[in-house]
Residue, then its C-alpha position, 0 to 999 in steps of 0.5 A: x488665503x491666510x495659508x498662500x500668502x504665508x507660503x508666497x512669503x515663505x518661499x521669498x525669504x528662503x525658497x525658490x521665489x529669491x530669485x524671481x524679479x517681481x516688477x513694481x506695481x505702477x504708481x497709477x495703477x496704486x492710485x487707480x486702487x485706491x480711487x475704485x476702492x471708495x464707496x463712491x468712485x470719483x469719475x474726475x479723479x479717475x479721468x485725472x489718472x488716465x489723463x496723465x498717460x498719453x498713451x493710456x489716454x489714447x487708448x480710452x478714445x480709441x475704444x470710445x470712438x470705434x465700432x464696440x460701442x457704435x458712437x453717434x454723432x461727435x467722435x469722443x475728443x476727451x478722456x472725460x467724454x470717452x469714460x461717459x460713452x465707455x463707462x467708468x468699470x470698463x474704462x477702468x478695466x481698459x486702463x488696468x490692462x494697458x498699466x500692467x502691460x507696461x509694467x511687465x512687458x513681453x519681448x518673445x516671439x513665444x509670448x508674442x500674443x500673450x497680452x492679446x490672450x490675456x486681454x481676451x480671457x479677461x473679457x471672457x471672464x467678465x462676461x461669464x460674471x455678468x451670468x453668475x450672480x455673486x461674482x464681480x464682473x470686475x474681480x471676474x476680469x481682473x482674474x482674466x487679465x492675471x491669469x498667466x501673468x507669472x509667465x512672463x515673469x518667469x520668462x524675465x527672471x529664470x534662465x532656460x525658461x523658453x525651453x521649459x515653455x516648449x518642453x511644457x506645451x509638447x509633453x502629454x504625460x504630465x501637466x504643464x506646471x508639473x515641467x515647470x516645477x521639475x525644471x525649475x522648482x516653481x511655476x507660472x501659478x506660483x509667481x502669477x500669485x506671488x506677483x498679485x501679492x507684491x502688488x497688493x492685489x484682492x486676496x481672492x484674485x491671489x489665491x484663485x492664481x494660485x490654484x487655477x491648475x489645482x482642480x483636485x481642490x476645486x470644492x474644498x471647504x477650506x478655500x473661499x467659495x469665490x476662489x472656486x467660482x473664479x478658478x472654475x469659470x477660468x477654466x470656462x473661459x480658456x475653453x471658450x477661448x480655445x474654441x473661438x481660435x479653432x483650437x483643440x480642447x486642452x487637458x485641463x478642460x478634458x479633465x475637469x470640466x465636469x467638476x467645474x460645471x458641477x460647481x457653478x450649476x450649469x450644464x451644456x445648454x447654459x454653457x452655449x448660452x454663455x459661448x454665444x454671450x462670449x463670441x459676441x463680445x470677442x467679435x464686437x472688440 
């Protein structure tokens, strides 16, 4: 982990990352940090961040008050009343999605789903954790939700990236960042990770960006077993995604899926099991 950041750090001073514009961590989100950081987090301070965002807010009562979580009696009227029906990691989780999709926004028909996706993934990821003991859930959709978070960045700062995207997802003899990297000598897990160190995010969620094309070290003895187990149910969680949208399974998956099944100890009969897990939570949101 040491390693990633002296690298990031690195390459901001004197490599290809000068001139990627990382957006700043919103301020609630700090405090969201700081808050959820405690031993004990306090609901009210909580409710109080949320509550200084209307749209944020609104955003917690939509959810409180439709079919996920199948209310009874009174609709939710407050932001206190929709974190008790909702619970306070995954209100917390709703709200880190909304903050970082307004601290990095996307305005191209080539990203036109992107924070639907990411939301998607992060959700996969957090139900995936809820079957492997050790990983946290809220780690698990934190990973989820940042995944590809360079990609936008990217599309902001570097010019002639929308082609490179096009360039990338059409050519079958190399991987993706592989384009990214011949184009412009950086890539999205590069800056995904660079953005999660400029904001302060866990080491493991940083690392784990950083890696999650970079199969070959999945296992090394050098990495923290928690980076492998987030890069490995990443690839799980893509897989499920692409699945559930009727799409092809991707080369990442073709190649490494048995390396990453291999190091959470499942085979095909616990992975359904997951899949079915999955698709109910995507269906239910």
């Amino acid at each position: 982990m040491q390693q990633i950041r002296d690298d990031l750090d690195q390459s901001r001073r004197r490599g290809p990352l000068q001139h990627i514009q990382i957006p700043p961590c919103p301020q609630l989100l700090v405090q969201l940090q700081q808050a959820m950081a405690e031993p004990e987090p306090d609901l009210n301070l909580v409710a109080r961040i949320a509550s200084s965002d209307v749209a944020m807010s609104a955003s917690l009562l939509r959810i409180a008050n439709g079919p996920l979580f199948k209310p009874v009696g009174l609709p939710c009227s407050t932001v206190g009343q929709a974190m008790t029906r909702i619970g306070l990691r995954e209100s917390v989780a709703v709200m880190t999605g909304f903050l970082v999709q307004h601290a990095i926004p996307v305005n191209t028909p080539q990203l036109a789903r992107f924070w639907e996706r990411s939301a998607k993934r992060a959700t996969a990821m957090a139900t995936i954790a809820r079957e492997l003991p050790g990983l946290s859930p809220d780690l698990a959709h934190s990973f989820g939700l940042f995944l590809h978070v360079g990609i936008p960045v990217l599309m902001q700062s570097v010019r002639g990236y929308a082609a490179t995207m096009v360039e990338a997802a059409a050519r079958i003899d190399r991987p993706y960042i592989a384009t990214e990297n011949a184009n412009h000598k950086t890539d999205h897990a590069v800056v995904g990770a660079l953005v999660a160190r400029v904001w302060n995010l866990p080491a493991a969620l940083m690392t784990g960006i950083r890696l999650h094309h970079d199969y070959v070290a999945l296992g090394h003895a050098d990495i923290d077993p928690e980076v492998h187990t987030l890069v490995a149910a990443g690839l799980i969680a893509e897989h499920l995604m692409r699945r559930h949208e009727g799409l092809p399974e991707d080369a990442d998956w073709a190649g490494h899926h048995r390396d990453a099944m291999a190091w959470l100890h499942i085979g095909w009969d616990e992975l359904a099991h997951w899949e079915e897990a999955v698709v109910a939570q995507f269906d239910a949101a």
